[in-house]
N, CA, C and O atoms as a Tripos MOL2 file, in Angstrom:
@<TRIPOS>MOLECULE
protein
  260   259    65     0     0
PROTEIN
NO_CHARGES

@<TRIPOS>ATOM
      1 N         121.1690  125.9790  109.8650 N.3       1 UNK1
      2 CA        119.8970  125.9610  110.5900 C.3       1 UNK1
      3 C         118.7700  126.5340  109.7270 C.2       1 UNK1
      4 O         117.6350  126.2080  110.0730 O.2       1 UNK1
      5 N         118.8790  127.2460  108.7790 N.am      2 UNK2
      6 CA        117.8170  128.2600  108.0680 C.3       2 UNK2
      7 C         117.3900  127.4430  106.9370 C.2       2 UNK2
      8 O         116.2510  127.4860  106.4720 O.2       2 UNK2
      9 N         118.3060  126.7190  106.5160 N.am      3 UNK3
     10 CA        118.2070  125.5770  105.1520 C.3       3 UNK3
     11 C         117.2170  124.4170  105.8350 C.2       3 UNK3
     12 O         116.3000  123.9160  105.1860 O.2       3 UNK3
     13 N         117.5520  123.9840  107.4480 N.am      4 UNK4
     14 CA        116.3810  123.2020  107.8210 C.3       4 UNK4
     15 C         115.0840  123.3720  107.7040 C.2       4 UNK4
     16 O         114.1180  122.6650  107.4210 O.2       4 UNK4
     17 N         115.4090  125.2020  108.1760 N.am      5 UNK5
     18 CA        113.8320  125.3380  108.1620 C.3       5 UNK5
     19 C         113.1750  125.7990  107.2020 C.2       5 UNK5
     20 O         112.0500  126.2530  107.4110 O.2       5 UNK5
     21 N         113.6980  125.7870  105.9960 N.am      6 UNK6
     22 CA        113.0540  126.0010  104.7190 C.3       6 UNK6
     23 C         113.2680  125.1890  104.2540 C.2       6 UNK6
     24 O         113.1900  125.4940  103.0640 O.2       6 UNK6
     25 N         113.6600  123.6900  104.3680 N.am      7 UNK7
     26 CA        113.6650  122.6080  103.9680 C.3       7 UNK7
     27 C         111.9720  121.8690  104.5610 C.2       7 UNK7
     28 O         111.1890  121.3440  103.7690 O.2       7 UNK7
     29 N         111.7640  121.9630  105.7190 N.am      8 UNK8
     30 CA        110.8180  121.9370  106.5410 C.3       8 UNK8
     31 C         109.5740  122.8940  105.9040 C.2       8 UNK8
     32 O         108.4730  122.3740  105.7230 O.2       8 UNK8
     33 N         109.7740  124.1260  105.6170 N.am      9 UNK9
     34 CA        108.5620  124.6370  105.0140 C.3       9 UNK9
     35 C         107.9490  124.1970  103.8330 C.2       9 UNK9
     36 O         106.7710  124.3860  103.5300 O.2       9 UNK9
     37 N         109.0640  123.4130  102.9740 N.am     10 UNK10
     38 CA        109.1520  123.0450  101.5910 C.3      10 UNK10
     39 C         107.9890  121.8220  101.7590 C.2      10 UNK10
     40 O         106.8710  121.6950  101.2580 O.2      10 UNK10
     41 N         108.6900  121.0680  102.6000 N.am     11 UNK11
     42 CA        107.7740  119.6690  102.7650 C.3      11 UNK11
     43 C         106.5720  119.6010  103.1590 C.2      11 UNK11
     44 O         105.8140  118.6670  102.8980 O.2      11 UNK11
     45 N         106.1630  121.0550  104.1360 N.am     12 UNK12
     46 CA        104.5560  120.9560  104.7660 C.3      12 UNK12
     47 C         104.0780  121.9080  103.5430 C.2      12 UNK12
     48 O         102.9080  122.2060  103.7840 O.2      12 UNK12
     49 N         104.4890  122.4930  102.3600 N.am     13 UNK13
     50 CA        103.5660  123.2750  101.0640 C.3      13 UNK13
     51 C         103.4140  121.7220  100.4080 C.2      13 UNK13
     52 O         102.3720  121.2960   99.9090 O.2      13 UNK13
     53 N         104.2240  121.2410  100.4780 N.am     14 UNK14
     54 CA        104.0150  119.5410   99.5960 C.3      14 UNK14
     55 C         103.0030  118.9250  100.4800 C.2      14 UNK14
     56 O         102.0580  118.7160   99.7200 O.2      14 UNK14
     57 N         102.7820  118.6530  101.2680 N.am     15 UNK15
     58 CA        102.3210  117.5270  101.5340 C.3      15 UNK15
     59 C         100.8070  118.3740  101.7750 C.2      15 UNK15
     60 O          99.8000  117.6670  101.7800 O.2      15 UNK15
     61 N         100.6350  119.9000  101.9790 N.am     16 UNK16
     62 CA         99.4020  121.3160  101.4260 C.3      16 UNK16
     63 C          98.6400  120.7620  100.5820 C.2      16 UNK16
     64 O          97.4640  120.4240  100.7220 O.2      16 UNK16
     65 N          99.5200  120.6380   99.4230 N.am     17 UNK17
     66 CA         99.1400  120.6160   97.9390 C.3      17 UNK17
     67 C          99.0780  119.0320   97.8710 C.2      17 UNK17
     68 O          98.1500  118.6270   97.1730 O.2      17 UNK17
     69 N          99.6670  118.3040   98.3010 N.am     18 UNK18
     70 CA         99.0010  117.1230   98.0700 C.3      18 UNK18
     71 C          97.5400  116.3330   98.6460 C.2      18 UNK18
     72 O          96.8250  115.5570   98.0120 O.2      18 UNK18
     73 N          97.3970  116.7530   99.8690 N.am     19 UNK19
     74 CA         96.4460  116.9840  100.7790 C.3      19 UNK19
     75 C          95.1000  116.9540   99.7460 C.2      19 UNK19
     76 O          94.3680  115.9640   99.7550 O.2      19 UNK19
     77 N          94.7980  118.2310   98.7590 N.am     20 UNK20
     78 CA         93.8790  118.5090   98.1870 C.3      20 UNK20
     79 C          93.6940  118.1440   96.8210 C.2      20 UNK20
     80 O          93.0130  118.7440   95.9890 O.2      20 UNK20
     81 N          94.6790  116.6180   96.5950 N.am     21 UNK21
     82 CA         94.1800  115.8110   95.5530 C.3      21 UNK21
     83 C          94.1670  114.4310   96.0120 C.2      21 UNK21
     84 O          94.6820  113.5310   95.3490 O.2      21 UNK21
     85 N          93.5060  114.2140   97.2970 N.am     22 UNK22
     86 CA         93.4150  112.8750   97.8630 C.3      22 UNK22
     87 C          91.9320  112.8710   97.3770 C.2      22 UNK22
     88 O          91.2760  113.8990   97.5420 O.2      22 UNK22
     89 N          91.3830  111.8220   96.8110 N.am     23 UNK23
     90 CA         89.5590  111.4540   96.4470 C.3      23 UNK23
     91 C          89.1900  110.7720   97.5300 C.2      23 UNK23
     92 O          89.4570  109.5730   97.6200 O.2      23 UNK23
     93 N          88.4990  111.4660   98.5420 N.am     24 UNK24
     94 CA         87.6650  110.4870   99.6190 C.3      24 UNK24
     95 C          86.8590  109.4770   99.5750 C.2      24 UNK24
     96 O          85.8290  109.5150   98.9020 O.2      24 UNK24
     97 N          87.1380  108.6640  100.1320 N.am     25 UNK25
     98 CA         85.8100  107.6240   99.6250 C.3      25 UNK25
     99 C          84.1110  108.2030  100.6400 C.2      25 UNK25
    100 O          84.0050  108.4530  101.8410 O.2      25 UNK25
    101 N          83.0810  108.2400   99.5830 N.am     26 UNK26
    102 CA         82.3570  108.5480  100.1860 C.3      26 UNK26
    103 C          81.3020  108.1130  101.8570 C.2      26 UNK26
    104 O          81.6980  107.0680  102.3710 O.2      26 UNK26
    105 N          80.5250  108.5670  102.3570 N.am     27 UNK27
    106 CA         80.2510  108.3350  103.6400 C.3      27 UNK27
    107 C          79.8600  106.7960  103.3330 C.2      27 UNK27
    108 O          80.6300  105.8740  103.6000 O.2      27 UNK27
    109 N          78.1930  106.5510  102.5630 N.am     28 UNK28
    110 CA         78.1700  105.5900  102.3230 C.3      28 UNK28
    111 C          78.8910  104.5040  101.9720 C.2      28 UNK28
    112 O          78.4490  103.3640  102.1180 O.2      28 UNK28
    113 N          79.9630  104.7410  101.5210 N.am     29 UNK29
    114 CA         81.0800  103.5970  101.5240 C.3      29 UNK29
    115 C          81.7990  103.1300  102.4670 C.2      29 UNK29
    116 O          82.2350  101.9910  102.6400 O.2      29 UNK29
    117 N          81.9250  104.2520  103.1930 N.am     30 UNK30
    118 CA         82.4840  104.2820  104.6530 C.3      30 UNK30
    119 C          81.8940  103.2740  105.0580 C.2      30 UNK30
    120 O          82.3950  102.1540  104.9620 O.2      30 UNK30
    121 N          80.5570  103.5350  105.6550 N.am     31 UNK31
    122 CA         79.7790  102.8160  106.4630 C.3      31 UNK31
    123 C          79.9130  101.6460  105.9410 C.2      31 UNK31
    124 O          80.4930  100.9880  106.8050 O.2      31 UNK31
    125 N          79.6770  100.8420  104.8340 N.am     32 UNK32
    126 CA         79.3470  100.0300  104.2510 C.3      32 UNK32
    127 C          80.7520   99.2270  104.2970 C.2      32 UNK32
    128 O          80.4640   98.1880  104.8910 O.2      32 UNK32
    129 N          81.6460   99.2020  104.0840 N.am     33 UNK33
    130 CA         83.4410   98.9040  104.5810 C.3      33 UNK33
    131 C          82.7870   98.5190  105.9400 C.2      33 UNK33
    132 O          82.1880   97.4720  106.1850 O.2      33 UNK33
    133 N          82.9720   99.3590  106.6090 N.am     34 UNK34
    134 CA         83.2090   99.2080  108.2930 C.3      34 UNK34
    135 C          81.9290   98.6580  108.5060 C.2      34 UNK34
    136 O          82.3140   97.8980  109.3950 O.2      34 UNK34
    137 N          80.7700   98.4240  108.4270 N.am     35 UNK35
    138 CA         80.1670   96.9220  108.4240 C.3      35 UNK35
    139 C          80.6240   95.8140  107.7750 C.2      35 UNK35
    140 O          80.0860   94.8570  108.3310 O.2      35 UNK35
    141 N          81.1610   95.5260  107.1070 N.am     36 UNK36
    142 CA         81.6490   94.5270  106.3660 C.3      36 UNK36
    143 C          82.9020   93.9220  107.6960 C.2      36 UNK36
    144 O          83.0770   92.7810  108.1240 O.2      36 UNK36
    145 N          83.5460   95.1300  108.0290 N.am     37 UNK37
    146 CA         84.7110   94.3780  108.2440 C.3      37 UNK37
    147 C          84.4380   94.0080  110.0410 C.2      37 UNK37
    148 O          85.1330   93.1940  110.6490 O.2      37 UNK37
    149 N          83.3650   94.7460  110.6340 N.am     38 UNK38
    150 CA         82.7480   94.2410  111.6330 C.3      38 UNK38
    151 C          81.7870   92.7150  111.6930 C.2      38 UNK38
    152 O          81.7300   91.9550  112.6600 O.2      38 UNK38
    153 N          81.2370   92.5870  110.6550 N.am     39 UNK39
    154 CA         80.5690   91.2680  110.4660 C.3      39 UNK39
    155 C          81.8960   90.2610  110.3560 C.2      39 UNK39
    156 O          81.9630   89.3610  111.1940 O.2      39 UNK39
    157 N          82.9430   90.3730  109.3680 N.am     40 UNK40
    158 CA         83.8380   89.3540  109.2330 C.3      40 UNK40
    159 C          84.4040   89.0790  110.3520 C.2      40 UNK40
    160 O          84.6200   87.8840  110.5490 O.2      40 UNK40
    161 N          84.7390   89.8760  111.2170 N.am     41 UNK41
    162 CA         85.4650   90.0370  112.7150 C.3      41 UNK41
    163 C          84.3120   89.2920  113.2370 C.2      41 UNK41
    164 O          84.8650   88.2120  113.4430 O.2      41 UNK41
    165 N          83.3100   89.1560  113.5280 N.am     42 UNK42
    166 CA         82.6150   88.6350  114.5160 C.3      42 UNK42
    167 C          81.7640   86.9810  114.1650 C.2      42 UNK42
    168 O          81.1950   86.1580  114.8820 O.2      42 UNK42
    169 N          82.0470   87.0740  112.7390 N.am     43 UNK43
    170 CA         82.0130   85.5790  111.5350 C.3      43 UNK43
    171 C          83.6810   84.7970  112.2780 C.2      43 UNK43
    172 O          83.6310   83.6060  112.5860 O.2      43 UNK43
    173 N          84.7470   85.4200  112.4480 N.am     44 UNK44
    174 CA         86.1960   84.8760  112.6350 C.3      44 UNK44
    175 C          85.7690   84.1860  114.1360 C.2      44 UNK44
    176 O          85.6300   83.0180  114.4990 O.2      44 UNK44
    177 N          85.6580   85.2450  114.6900 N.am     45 UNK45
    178 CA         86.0790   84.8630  116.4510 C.3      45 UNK45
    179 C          84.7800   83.8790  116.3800 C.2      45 UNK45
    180 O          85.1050   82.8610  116.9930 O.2      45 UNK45
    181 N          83.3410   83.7390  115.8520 N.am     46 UNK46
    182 CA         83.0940   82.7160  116.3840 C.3      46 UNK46
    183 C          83.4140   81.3380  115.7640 C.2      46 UNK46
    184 O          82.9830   80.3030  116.2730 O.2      46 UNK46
    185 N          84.2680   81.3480  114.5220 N.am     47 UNK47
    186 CA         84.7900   79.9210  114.0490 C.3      47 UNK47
    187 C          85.3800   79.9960  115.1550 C.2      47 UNK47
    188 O          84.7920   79.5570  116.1430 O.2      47 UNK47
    189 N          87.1140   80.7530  115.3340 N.am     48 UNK48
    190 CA         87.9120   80.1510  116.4450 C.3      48 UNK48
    191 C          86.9960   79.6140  117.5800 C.2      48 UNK48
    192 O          87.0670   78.4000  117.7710 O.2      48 UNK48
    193 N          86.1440   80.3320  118.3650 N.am     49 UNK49
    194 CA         85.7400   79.7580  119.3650 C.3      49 UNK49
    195 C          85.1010   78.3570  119.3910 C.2      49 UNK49
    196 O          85.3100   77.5100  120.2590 O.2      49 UNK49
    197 N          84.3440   78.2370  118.3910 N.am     50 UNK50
    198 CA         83.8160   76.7950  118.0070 C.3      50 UNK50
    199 C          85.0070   75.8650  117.6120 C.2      50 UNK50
    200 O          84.8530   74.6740  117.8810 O.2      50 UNK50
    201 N          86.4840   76.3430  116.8520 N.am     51 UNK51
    202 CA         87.3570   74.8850  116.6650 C.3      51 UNK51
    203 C          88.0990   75.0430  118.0760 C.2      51 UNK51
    204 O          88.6570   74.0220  118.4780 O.2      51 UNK51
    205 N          88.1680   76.0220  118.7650 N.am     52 UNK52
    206 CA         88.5200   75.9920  120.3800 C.3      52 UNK52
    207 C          87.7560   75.1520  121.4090 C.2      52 UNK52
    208 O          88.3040   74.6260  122.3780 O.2      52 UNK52
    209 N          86.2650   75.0520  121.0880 N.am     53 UNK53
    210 CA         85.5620   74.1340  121.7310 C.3      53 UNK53
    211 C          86.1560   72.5250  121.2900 C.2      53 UNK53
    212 O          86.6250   71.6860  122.0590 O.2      53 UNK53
    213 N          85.9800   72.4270  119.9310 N.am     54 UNK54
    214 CA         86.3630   70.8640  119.3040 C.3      54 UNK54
    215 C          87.3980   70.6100  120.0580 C.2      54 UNK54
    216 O          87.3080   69.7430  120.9270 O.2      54 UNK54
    217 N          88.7270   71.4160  119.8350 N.am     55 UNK55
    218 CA         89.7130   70.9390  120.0950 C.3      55 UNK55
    219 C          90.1000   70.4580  121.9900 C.2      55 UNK55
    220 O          90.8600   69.6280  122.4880 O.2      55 UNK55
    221 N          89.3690   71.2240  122.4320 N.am     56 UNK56
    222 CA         89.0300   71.1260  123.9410 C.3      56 UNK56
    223 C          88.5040   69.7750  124.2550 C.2      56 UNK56
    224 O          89.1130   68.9140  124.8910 O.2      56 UNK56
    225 N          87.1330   69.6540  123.6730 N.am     57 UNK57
    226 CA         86.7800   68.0370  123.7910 C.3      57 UNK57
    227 C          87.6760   67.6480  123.3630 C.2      57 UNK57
    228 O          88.6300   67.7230  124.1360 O.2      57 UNK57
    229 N          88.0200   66.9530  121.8340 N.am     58 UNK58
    230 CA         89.0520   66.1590  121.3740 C.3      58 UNK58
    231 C          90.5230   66.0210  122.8680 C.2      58 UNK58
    232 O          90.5990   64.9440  123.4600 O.2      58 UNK58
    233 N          91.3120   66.9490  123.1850 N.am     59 UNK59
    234 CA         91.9320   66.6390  124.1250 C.3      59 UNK59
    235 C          91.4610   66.0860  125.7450 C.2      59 UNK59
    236 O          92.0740   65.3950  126.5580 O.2      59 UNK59
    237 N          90.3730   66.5970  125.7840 N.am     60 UNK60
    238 CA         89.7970   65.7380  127.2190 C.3      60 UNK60
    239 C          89.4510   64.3240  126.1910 C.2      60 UNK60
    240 O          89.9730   63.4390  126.8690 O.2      60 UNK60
    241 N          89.1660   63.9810  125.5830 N.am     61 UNK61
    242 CA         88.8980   62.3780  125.1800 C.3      61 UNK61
    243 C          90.6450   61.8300  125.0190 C.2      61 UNK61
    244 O          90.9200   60.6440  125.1990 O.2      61 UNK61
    245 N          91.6950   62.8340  124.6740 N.am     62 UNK62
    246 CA         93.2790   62.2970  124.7550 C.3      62 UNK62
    247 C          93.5930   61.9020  126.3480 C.2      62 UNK62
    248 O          94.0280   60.8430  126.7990 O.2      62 UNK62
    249 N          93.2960   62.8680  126.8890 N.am     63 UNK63
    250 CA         93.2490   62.8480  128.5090 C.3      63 UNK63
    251 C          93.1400   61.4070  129.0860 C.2      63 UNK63
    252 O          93.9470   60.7540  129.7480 O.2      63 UNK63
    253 N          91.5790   61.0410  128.5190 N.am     64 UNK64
    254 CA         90.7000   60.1230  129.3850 C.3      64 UNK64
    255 C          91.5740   58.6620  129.2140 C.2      64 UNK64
    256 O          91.7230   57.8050  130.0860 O.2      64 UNK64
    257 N          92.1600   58.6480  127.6730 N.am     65 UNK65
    258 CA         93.2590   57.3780  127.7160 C.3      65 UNK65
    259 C          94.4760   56.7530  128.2200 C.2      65 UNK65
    260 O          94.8140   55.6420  127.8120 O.2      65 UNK65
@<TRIPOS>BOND
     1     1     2 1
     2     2     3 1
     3     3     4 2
     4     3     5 am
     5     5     6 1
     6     6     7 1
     7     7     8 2
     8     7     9 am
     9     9    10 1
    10    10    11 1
    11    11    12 2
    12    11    13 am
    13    13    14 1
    14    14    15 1
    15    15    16 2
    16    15    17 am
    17    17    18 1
    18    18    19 1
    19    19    20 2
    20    19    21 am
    21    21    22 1
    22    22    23 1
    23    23    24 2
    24    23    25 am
    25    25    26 1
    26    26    27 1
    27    27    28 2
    28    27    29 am
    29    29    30 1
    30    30    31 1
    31    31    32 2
    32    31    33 am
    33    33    34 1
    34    34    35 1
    35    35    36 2
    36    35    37 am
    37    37    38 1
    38    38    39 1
    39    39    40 2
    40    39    41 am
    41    41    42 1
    42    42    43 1
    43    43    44 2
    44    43    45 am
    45    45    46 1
    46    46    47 1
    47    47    48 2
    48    47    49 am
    49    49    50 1
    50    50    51 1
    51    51    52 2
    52    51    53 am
    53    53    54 1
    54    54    55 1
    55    55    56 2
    56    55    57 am
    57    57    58 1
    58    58    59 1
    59    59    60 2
    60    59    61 am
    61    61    62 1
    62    62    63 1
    63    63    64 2
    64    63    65 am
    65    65    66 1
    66    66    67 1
    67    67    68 2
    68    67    69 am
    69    69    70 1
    70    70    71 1
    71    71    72 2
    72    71    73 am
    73    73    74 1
    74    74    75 1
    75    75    76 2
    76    75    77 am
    77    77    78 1
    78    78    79 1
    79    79    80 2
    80    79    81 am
    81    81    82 1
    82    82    83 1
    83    83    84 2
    84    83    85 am
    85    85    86 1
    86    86    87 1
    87    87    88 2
    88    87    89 am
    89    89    90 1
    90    90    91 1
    91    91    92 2
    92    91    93 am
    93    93    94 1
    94    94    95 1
    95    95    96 2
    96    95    97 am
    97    97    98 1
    98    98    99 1
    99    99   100 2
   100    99   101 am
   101   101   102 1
   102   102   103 1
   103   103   104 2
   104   103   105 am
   105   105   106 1
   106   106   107 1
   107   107   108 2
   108   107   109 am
   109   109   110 1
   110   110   111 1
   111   111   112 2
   112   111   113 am
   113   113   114 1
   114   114   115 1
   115   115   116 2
   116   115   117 am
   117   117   118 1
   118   118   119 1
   119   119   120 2
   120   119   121 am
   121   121   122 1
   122   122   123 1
   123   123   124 2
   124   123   125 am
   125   125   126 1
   126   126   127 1
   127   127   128 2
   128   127   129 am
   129   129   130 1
   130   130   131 1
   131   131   132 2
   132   131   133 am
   133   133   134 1
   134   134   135 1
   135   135   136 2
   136   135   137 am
   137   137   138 1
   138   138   139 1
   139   139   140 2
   140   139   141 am
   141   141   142 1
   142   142   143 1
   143   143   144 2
   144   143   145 am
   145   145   146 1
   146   146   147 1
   147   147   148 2
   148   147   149 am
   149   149   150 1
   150   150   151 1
   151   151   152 2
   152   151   153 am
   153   153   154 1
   154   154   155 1
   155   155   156 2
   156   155   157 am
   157   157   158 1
   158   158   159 1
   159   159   160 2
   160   159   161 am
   161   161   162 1
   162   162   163 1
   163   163   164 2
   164   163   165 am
   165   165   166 1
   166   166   167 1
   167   167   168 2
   168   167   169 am
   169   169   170 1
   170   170   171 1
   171   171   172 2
   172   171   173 am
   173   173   174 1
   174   174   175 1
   175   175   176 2
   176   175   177 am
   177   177   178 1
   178   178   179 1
   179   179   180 2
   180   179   181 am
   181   181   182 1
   182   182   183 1
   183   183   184 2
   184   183   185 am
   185   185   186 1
   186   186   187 1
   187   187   188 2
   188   187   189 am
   189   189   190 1
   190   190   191 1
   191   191   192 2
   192   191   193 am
   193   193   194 1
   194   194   195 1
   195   195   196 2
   196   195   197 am
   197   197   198 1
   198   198   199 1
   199   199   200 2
   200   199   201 am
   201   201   202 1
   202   202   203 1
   203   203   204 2
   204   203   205 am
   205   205   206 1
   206   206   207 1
   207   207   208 2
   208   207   209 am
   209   209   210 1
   210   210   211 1
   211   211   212 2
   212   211   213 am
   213   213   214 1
   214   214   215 1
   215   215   216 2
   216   215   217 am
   217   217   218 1
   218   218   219 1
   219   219   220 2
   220   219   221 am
   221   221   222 1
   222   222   223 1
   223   223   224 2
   224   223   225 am
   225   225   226 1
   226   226   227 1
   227   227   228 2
   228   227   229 am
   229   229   230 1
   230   230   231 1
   231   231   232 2
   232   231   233 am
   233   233   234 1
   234   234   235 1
   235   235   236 2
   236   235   237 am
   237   237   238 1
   238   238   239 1
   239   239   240 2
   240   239   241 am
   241   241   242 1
   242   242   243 1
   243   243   244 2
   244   243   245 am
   245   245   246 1
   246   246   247 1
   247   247   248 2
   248   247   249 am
   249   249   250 1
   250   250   251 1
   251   251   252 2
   252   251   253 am
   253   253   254 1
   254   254   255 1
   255   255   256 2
   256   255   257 am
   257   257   258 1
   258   258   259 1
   259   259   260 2
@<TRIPOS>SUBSTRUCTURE
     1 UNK1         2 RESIDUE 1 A UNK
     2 UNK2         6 RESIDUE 1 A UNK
     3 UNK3        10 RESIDUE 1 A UNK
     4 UNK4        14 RESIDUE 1 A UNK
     5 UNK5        18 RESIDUE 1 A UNK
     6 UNK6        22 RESIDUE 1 A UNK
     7 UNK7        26 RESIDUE 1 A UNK
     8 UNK8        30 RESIDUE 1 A UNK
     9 UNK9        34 RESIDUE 1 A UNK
    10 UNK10       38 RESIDUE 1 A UNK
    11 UNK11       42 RESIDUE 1 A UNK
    12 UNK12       46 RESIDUE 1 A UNK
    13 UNK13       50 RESIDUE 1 A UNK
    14 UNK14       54 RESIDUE 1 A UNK
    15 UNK15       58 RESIDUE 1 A UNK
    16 UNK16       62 RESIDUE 1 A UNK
    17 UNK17       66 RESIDUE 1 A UNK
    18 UNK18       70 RESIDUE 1 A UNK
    19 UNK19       74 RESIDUE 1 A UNK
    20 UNK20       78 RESIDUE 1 A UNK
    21 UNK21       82 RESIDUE 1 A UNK
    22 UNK22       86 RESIDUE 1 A UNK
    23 UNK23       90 RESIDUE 1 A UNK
    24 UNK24       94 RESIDUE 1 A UNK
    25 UNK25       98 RESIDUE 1 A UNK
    26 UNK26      102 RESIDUE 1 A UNK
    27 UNK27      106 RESIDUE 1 A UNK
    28 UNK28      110 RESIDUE 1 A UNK
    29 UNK29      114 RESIDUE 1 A UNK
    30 UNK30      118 RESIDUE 1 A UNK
    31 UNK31      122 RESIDUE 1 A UNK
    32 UNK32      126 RESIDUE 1 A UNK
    33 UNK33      130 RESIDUE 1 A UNK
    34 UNK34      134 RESIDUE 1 A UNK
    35 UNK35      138 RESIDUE 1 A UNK
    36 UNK36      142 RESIDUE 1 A UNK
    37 UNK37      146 RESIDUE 1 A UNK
    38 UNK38      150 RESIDUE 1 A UNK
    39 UNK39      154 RESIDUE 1 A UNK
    40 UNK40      158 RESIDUE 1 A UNK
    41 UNK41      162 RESIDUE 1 A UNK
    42 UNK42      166 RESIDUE 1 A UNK
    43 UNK43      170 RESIDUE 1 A UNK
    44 UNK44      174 RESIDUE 1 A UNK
    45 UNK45      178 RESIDUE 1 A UNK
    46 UNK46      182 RESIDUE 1 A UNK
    47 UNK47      186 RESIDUE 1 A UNK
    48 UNK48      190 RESIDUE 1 A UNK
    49 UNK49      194 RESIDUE 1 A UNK
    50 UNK50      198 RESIDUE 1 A UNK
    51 UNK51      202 RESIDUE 1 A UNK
    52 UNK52      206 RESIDUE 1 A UNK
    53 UNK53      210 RESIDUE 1 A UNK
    54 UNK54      214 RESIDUE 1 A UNK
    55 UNK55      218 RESIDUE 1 A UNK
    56 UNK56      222 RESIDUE 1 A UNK
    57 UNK57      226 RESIDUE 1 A UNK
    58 UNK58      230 RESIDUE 1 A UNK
    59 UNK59      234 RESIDUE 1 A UNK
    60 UNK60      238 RESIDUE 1 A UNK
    61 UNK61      242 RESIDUE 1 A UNK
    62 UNK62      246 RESIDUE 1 A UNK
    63 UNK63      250 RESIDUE 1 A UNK
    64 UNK64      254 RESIDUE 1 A UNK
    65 UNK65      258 RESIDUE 1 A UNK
């Protein structure tokens, strides 16, 4: 049981010390990402919705035959 928990202490000084050589990406980048990936998200859903429209007509004209 004592080897767990100094097995356990071992891993949270590691992952301490690793913690404080992660390079953040800065704010401005932040922001600038997460607009990006909000514009592409909202560039996507309205293709689908527009080949969702096509394909909607196209099958009511399969329908009508």
């Amino acid at each position: 049981m004592n080897d767990a928990m100094e097995s356990i202490k071992t891993y949270f000084k590691g992952v301490k010390a690793e913690w404080g050589r992660i390079s953040w990406p800065e704010r401005r980048q932040i922001v600038a990402e997460t607009i990006s990936v909000i514009v592409i998200v909202f560039v996507f859903t309205i293709a689908i919705y527009c080949m969702d429209l096509i394909f909607k007509g196209l099958l009511s004209l399969v329908n009508k035959i």
